[in-house]
C-alpha positions as CSV (number, residue, x, y, z in Angstrom):
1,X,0.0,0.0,0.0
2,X,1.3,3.5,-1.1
3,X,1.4,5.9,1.9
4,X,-1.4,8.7,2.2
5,X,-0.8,12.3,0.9
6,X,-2.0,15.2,3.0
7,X,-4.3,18.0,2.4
8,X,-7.2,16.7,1.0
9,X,-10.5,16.8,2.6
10,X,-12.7,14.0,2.0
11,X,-16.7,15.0,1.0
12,X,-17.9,12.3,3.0
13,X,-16.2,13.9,6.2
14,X,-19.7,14.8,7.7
15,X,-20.2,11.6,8.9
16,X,-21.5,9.2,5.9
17,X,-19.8,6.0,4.9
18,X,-18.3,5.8,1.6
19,X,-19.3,3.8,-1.5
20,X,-22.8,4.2,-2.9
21,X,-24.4,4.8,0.5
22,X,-22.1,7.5,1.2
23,X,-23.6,9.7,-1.7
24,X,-27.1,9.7,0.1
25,X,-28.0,11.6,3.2
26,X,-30.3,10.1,5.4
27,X,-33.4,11.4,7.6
28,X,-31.0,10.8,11.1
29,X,-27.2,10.6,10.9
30,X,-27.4,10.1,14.2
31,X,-30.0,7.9,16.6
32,X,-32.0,8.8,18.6
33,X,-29.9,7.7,22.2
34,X,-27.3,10.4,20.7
35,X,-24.6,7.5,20.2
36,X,-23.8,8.6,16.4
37,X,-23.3,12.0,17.3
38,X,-22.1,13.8,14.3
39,X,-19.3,15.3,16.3
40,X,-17.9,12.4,17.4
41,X,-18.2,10.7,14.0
42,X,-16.2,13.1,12.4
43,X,-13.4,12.4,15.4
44,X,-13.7,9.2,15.0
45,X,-12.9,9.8,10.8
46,X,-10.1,12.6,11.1
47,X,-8.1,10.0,13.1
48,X,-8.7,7.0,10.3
49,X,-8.2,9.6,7.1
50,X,-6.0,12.2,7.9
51,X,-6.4,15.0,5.2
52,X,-4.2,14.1,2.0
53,X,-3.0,16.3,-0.7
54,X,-4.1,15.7,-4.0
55,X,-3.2,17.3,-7.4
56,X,-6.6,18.9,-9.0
57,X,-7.3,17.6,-12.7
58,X,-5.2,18.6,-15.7
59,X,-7.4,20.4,-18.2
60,X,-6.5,17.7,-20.4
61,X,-8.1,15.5,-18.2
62,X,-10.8,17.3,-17.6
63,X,-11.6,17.6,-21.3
64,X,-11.2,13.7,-21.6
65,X,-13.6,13.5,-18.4
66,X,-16.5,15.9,-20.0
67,X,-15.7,13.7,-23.8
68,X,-16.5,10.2,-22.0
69,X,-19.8,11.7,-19.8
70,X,-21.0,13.6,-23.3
71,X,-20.5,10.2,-25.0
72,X,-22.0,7.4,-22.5
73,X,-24.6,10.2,-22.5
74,X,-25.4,10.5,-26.0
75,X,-25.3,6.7,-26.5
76,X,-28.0,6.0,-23.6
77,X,-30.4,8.8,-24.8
78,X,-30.1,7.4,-28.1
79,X,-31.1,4.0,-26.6
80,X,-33.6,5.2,-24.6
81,X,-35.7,7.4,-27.6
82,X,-35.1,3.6,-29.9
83,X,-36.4,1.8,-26.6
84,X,-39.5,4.3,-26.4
85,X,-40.3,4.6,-30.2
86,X,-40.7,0.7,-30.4
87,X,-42.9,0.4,-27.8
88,X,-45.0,3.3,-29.1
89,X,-45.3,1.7,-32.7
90,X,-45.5,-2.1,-31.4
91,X,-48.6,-1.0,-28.9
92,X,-50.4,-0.2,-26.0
93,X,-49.3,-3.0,-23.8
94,X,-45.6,-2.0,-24.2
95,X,-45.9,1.4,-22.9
96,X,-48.1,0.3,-19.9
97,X,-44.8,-2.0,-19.2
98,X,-42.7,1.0,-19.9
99,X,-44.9,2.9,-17.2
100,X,-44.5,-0.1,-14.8
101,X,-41.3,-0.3,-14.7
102,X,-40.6,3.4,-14.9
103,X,-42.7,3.9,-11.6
104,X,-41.2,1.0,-9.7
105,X,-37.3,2.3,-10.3
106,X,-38.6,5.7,-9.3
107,X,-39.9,4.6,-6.4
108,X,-37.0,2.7,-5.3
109,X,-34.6,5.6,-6.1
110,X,-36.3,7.6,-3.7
111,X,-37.0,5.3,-0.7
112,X,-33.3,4.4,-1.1
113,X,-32.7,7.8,0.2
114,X,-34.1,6.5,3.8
115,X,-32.8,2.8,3.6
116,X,-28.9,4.4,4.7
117,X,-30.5,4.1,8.4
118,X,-32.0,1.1,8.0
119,X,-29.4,-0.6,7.1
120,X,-27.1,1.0,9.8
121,X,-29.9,0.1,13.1
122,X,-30.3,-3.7,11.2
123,X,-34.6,-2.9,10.8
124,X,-35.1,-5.6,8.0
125,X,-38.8,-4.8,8.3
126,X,-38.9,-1.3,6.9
127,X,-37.5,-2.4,3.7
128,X,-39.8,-5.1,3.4
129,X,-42.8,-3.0,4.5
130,X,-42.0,-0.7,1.6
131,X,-42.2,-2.7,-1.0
132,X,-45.6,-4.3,0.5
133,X,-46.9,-0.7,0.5
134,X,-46.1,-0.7,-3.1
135,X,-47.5,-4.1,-4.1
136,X,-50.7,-2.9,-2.2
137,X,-50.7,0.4,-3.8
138,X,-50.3,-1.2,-7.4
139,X,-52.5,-3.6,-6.7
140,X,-55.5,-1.1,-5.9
141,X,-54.6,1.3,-8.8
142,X,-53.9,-1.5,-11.8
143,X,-57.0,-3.0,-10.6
144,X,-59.0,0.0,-10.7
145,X,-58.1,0.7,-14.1
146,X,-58.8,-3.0,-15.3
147,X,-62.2,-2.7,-14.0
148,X,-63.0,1.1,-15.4
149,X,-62.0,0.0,-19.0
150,X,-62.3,-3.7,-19.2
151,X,-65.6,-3.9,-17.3
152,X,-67.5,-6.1,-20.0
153,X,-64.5,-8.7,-19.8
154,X,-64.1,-8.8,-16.4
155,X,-67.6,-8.9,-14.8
156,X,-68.7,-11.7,-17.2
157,X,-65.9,-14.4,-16.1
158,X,-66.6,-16.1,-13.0
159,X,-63.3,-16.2,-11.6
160,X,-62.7,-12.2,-11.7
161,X,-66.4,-11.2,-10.8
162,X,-65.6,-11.7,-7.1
163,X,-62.5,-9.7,-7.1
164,X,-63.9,-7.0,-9.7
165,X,-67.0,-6.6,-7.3
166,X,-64.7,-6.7,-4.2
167,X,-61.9,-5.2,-5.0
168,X,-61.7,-2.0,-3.0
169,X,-62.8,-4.2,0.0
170,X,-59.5,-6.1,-0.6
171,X,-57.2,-3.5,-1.4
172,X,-58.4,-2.4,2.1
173,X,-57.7,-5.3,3.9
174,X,-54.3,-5.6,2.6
175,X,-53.4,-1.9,3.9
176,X,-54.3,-3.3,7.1
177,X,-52.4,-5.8,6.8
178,X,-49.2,-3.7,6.5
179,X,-50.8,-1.0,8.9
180,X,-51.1,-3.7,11.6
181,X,-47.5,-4.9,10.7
182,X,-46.0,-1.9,11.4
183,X,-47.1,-1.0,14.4
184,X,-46.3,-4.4,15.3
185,X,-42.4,-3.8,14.0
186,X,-42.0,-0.7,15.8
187,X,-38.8,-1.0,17.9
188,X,-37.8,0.9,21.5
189,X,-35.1,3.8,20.6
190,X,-36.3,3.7,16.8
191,X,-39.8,5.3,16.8
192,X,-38.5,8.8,15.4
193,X,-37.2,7.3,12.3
194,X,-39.3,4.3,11.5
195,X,-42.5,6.7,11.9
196,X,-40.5,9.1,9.2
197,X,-40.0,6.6,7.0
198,X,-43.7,5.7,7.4
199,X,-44.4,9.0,6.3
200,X,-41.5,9.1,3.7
201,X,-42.9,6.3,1.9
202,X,-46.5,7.7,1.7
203,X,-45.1,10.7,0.2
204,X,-43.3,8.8,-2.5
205,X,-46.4,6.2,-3.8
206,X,-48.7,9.6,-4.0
207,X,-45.7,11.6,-5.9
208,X,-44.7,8.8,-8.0
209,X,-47.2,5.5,-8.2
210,X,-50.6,7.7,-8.0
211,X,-49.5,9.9,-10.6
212,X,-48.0,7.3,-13.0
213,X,-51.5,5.4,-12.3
214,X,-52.7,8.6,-13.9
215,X,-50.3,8.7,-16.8
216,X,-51.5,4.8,-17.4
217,X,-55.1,5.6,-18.1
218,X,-54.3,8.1,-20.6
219,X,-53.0,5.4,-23.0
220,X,-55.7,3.6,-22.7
221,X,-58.2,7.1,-23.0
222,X,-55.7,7.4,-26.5
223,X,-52.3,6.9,-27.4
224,X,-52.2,11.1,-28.3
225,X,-52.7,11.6,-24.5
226,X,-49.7,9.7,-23.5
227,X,-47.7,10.5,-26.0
228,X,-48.2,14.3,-26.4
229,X,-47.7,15.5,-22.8
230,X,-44.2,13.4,-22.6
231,X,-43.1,15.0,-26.0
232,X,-44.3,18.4,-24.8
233,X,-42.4,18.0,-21.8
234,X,-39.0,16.4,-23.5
235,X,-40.1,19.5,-26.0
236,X,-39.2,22.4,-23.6
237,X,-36.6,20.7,-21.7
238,X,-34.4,20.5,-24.9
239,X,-35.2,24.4,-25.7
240,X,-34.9,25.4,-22.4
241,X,-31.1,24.4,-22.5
242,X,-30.8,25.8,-26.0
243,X,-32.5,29.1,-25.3
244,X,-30.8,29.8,-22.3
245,X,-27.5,28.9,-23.5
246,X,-27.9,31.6,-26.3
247,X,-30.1,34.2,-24.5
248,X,-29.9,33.5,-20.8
249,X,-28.6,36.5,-18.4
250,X,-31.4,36.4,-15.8
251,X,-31.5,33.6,-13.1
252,X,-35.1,31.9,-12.7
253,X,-35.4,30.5,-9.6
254,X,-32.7,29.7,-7.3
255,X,-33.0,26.0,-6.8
256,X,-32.0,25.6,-10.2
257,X,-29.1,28.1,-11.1
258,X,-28.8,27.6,-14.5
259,X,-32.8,28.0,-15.2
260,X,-32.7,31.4,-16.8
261,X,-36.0,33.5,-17.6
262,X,-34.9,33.9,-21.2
263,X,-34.7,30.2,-21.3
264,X,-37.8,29.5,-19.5
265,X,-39.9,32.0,-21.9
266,X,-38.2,30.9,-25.6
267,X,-39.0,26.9,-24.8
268,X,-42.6,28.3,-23.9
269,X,-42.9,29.7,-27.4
270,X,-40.8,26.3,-29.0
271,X,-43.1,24.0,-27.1
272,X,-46.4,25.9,-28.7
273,X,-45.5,25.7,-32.1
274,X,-43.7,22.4,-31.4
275,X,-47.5,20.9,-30.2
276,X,-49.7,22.7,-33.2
277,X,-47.4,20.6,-35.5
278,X,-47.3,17.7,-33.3
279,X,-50.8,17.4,-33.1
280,X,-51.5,17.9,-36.8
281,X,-49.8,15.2,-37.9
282,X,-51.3,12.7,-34.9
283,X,-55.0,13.4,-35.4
284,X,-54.6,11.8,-38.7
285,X,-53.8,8.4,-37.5
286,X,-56.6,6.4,-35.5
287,X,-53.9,4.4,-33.6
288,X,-53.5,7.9,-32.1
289,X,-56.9,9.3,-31.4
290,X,-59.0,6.2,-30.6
291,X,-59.3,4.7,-27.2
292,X,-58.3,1.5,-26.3
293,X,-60.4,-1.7,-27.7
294,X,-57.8,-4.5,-28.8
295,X,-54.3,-4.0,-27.0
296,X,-52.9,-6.4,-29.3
297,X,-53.4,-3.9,-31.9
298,X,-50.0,-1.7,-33.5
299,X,-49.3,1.1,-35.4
300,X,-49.4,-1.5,-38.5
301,X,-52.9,-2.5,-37.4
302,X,-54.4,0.6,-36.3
303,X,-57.8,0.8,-34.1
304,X,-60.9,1.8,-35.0
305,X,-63.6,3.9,-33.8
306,X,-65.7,7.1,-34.4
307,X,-62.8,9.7,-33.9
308,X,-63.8,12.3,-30.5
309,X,-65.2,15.6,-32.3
310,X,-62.5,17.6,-31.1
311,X,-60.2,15.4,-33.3
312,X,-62.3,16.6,-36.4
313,X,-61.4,19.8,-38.4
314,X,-63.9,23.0,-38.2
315,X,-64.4,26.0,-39.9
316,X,-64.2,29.2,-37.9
317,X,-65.7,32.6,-39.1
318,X,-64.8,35.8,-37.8
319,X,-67.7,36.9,-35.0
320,X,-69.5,40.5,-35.9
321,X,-68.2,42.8,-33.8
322,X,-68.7,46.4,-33.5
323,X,-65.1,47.6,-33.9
324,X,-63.8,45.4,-36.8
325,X,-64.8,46.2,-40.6
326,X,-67.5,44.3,-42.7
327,X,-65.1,42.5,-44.7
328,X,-63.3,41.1,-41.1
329,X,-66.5,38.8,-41.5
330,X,-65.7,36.9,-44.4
331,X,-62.2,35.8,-43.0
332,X,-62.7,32.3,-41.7
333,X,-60.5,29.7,-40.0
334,X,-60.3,25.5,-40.6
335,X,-58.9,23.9,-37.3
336,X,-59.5,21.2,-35.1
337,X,-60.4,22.0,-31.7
338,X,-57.7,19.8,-30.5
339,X,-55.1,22.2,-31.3
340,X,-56.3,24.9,-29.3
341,X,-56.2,22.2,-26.4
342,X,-52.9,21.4,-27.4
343,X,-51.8,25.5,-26.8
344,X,-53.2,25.0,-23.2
345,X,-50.7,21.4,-22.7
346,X,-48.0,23.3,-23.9
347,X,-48.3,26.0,-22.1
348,X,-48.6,23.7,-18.9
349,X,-45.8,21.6,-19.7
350,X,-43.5,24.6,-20.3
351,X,-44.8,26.8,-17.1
352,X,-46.0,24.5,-14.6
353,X,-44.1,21.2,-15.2
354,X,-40.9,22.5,-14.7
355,X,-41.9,23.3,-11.2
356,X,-41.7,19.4,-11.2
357,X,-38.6,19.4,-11.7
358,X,-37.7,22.3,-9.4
359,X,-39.6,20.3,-6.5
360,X,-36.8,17.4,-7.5
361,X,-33.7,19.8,-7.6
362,X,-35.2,21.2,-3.8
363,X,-35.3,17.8,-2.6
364,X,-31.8,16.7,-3.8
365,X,-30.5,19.8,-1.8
366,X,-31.8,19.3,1.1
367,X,-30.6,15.9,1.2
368,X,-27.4,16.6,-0.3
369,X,-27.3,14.7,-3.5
370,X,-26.7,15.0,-7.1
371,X,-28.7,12.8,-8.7
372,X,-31.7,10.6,-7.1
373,X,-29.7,7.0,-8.3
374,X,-27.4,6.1,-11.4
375,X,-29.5,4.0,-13.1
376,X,-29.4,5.5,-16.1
377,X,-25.8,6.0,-17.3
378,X,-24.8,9.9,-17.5
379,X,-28.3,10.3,-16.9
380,X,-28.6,10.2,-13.3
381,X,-31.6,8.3,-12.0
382,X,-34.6,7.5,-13.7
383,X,-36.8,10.0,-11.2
384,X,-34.5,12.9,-12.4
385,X,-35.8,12.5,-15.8
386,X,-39.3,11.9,-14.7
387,X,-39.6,14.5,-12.3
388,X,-41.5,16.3,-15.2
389,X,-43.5,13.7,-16.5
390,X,-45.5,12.3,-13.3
391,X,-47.1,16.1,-13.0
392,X,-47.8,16.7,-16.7
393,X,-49.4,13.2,-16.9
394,X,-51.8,13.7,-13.8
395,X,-52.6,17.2,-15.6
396,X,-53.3,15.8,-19.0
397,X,-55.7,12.9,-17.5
398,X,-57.5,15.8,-15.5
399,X,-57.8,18.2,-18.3
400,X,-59.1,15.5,-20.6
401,X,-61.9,14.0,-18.2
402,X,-63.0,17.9,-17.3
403,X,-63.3,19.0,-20.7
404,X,-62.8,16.2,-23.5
405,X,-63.9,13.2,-23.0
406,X,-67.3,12.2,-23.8
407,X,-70.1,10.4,-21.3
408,X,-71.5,7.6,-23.7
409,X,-73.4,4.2,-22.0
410,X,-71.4,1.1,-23.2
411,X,-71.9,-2.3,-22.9
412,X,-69.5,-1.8,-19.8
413,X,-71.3,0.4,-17.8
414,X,-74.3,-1.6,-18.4
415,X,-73.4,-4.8,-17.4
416,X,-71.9,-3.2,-14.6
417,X,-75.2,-1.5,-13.4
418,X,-77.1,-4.9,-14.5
419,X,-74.7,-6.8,-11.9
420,X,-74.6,-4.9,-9.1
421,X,-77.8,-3.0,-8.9
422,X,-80.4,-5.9,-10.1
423,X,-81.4,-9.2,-8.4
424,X,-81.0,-12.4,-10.0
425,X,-84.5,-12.8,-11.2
426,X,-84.3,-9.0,-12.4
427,X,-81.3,-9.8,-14.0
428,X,-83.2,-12.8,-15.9
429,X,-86.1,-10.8,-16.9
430,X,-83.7,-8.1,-18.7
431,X,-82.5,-10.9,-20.7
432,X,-86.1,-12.6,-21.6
433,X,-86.8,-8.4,-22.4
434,X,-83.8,-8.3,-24.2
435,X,-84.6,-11.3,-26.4
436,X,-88.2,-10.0,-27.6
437,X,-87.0,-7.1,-28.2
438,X,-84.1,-8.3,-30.7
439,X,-86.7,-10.8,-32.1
440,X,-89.1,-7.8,-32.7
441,X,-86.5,-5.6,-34.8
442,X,-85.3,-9.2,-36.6
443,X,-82.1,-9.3,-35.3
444,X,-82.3,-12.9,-34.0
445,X,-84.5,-15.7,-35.2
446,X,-87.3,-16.8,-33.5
447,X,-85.5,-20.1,-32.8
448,X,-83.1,-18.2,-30.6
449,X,-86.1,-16.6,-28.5
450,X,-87.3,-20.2,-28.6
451,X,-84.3,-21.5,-26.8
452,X,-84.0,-18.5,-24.8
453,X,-87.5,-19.2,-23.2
454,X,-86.7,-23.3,-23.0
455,X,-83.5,-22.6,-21.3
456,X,-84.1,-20.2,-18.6
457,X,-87.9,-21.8,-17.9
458,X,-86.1,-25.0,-17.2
């Protein structure tokens, strides 16, 4: 072993370990008998690493050092856009994996924040109890959304009628479960931290697994309402960095000092006329604009359906208005409503979202970190690129239940009101209805009534 050189001050001289726990703070450095005292921590470390001198980085090396990140940075962004466009274009199912996955690394990244502790006080039970609050959580959500747009699958089969009809009552139970096994696992001289972590983890399934729950249903409302928000979002990021690299001078917001005003205002403007063209191409293609009915369909494939109205070009006349001349009335307009609604997603994703983002870059501080994880190479972690995304999503599925989407009775909703609100002879009755009344308008044959009659009189 080479001796030590002097003069150079370690970063994880507060009192963290080295290695990849070292980079993360925790909620308690110390616990809570006062026996990992910070001050006596950093005793304990001056006399195992005495400060070393080091020589700082050539700029030669630095320039190799910024060529290698730019590289491995390029190369992953590249594979992530390829990984992305191929799900897109091969279907539905293959972005609601995309989501999956995307919410369960986020969600680790951040609870590994508060695992340091656990680790150190040997409370196997708070790891396991998060990822149980997770499975409960995903379990609730996924099955809410199974039931909302696969109702007239689901409440026909007899083996997922019980848990369809049941299946808040469940998702109860099994939060009792983990409520009851918590209190159970709490520990004398660990209340502080295991009750933080309790309310850590909360946080993080409503910031990241209820909102991606959110961004989930959108792709089956329509592949446009998934994929526009995220563009709009990547959208302004990119022209954010561009504008404020060539305009910036005025400092945004101090959690981020690099956000410029300049920058912030010239990727609005980029991300508006980025969506009017955006959207004009997508309302073209039904694999785009029409809900969800076969998720084995593709891009290839396409779906079909009677396209929402505000996917369908209108024409526009000038209104009569006092102030403007008679011949302002014959200029007219030819636009589909859904550009207009595009302007207000824009202008969300390029004022509100990054607030997102600045939420993230707050939280980092305040525990001290660069990036939530490296689990994307040159990247960070995956949460610092979504940090965006989980808001814009829960806004687009908002904006389009309040003022898109259209109330029609399927063959859903109902069954569903036939199963839960009628009585079995009810029930029976609506079908014998049902019957005559197909027979009357000849679209059955009378031997189908015939058998209908034989088979539920017997």
């Amino acid at each position: 072993m080479g001796r030590s050189k002097r003069g150079v001050r370690f970063p994880h001289s507060n009192g963290q370990v080295s290695g990849s726990e070292g980079r993360r703070s925790s909620f308690s450095d110390a616990s809570e008998d006062g026996s990992g005292s910070p001050t006596r921590a950093r005793k304990v470390q001056a006399q195992q690493l005495p400060p070393v001198e080091e020589k700082p980085p050539t700029p030669e090396e630095e320039y190799q050092k910024k060529k290698a990140n730019f590289i491995t940075r390029t190369f992953w962004t590249l594979c992530m856009l390829g990984a992305f466009f191929t799900a897109l274009f091969m279907g539905h199912i293959y972005i609601i994996i995309i989501v999956t996955m995307v919410q369960i690394v986020s969600f680790k990244e951040v609870i590994a924040i508060a695992n340091v502790p656990s680790r150190a006080r040997s409370l196997r039970s708070t790891k396991s109890l998060n990822w149980y609050w997770l499975a409960t959580t995903m379990y609730f959500l996924y099955g809410e959304s199974v039931i909302y747009y696969f109702k007239h699958i689901v409440l026909v089969d007899k083996v997922l009628l019980p848990l369809a009809t049941h299946h808040r009552f469940i998702s109860f139970i099994l939060y009792v479960f983990g409520f009851v096994f918590f209190v159970a696992s709490l520990q004398a001289g660990h209340y502080k931290f295991q009750f933080t972590n309790f309310a850590w983890t909360h946080m993080a399934l409503y910031l990241i697994v209820v909102q991606a729950h959110f961004v989930m249903n959108n792709v089956f409302e329509g592949m446009i309402w998934f994929f526009l928000p995220a563009a709009l979002v990547i959208t302004n990021d990119i022209f954010a960095y561009i504008c404020g690299i060539a305009f910036g001078r005025t400092q945004l917001i101090k959690l981020s000092p690099k956000k410029t005003v300049e920058g912030f205002v010239g990727a609005w403007i980029a991300t508006v006329l980025f969506g009017m063209i955006l959207v004009n191409l997508m309302i073209r293609s039904k694999y785009f604009i029409c809900p969800v009915n076969d998720l084995g369909a593709t891009i290839f494939t396409g779906l079909q359906c009677d396209p929402n109205p505000v996917f369908i070009p209108r024409t526009y006349h000038m209104p009569h208005l006092f102030f403007l001349p008679p011949s302002f009335t014959n200029i007219s307009f030819t636009f589909a409503p859904m550009q207009l609604h595009a302007l207000i997603l824009a202008s969300f994703a390029s004022l509100i979202a990054p607030f997102g983002g600045f939420f993230a870059s707050g939280l980092k501080r305040s525990f001290k970190i660069k990036d939530f994880g490296d689990s994307i190479p040159g990247h960070g972690g995956m949460t610092d690129r979504m940090d965006c995304q989980f808001i814009m999503g829960f806004f687009a599925y908002m904006y389009y239940h309040t003022f898109i989407s259209l109330h029609k009775v399927n063959v859903g909703t109902v069954l569903e009101t036939a199963i839960t609100s009628l009585s079995p002879e009810e029930q029976i009755e609506l079908v014998k209805s049902m019957s005559r009344y197909l027979g009357n308008q000849g679209v059955v044959s009378e031997k189908f009534l015939e058998c209908v009659e034989r088979t539920i009189s017997s």
